[in-house]
VEXPABA-657881 format. One record per residue (C-alpha): y negated, x negated, z negated; residue number from 0. Coordinates in Angstrom, 2 decimals, padded with zeros to 5 digits. Example, Ala and Ser with C-alpha at 12.3 -4.5 7.8 and 13.67 -1.06 7.14 Angstrom:
2
Y / X / Z / nr
004.50 / -012.30 / -007.80 / 0;
001.06 / -013.67 / -007.14 / 1;
END
This chain:
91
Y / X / Z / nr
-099.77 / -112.43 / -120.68 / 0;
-100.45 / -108.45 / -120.23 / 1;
-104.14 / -109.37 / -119.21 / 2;
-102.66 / -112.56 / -116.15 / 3;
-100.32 / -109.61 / -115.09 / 4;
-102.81 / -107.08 / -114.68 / 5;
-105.25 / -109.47 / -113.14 / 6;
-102.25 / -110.07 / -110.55 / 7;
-101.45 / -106.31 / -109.83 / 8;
-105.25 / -105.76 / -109.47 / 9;
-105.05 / -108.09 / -106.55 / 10;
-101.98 / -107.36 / -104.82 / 11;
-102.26 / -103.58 / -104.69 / 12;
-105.22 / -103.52 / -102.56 / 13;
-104.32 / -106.06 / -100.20 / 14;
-100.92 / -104.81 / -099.60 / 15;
-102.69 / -101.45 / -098.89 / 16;
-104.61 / -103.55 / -096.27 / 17;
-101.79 / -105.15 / -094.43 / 18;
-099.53 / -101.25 / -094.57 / 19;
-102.62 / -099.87 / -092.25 / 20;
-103.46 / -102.50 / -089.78 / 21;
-105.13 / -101.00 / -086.75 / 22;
-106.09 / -097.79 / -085.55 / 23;
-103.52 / -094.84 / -084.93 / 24;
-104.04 / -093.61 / -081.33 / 25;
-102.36 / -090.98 / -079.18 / 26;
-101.03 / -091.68 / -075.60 / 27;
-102.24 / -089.21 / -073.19 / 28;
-100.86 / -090.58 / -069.88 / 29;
-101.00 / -093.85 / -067.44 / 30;
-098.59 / -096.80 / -066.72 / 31;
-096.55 / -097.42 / -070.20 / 32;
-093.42 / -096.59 / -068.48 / 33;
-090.99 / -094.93 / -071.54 / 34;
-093.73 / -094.08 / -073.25 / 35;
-094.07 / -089.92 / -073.17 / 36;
-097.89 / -088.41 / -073.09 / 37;
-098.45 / -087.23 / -076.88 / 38;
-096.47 / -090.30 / -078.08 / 39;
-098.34 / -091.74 / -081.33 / 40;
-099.20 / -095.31 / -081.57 / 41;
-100.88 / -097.67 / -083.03 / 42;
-103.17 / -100.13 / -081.22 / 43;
-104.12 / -103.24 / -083.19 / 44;
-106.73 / -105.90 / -082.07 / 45;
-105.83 / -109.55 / -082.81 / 46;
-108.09 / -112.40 / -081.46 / 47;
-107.23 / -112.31 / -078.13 / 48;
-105.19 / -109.46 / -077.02 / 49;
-104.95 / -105.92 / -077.90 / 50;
-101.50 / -104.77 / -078.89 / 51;
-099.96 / -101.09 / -078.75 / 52;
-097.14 / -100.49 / -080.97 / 53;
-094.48 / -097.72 / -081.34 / 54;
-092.69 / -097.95 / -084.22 / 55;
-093.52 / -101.63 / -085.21 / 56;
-092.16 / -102.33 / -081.62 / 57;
-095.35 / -103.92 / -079.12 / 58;
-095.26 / -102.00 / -076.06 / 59;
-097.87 / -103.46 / -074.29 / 60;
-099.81 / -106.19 / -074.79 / 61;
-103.39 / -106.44 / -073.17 / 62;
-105.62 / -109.82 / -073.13 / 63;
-108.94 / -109.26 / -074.46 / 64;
-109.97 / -111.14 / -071.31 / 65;
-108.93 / -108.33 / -069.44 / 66;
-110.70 / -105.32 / -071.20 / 67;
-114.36 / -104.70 / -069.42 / 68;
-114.53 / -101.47 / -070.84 / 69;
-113.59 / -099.10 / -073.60 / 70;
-114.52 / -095.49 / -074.06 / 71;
-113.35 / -092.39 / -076.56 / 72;
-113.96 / -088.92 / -077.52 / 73;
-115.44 / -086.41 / -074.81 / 74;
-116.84 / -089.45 / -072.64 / 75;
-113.16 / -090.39 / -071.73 / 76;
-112.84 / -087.26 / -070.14 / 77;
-115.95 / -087.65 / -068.02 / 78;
-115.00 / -090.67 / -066.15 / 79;
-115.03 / -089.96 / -062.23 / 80;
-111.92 / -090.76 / -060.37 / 81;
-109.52 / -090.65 / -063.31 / 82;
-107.94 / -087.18 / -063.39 / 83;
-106.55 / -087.97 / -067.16 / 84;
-109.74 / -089.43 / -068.65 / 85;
-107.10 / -092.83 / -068.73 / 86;
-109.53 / -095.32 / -070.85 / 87;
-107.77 / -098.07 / -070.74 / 88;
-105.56 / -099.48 / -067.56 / 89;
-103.63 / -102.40 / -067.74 / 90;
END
């Protein structure tokens, strides 16, 4: 009985670890999110076909993957001509 038990907790830790830290934690630095304040945390999770960004466990904006042609980060953001914020993403 101890050994079925500790088989079980063996497998539930880890995935429940998994499903506590889906997708990436990102930091809004400015565009067209409305409420949402430059510096705001978020968290931007991937699903088959649309990209989600979350505040709070609350989706504020949802993106089709369709949609996305490009996706840049770090110091190349910032390097983008006509985009005075280094904005990687519009929607």
């Amino acid at each position: 009985m101890k050994r079925l038990l500790a088989a079980v907790l063996c497998l539930l830790f880890p995935m429940a670890n998994l499903a506590s830290e889906a997708g990436y934690a990102v930091k809004y630095d400015g565009g067209s999110l409305g409420d949402v304040k430059t510096g705001t945390d978020l968290r931007l999770v991937m699903t088959g076909n649309e990209i989600q960004l979350l505040h709070k466990h609350e989706v504020v904006k949802a993106i089709p993957a369709s949609a996305v042609t490009e996706i840049s980060y770090g110091q190349d953001v910032h390097r983008r001509v006509g985009e005075p914020n280094g904005a990687a993403v519009a929607a």
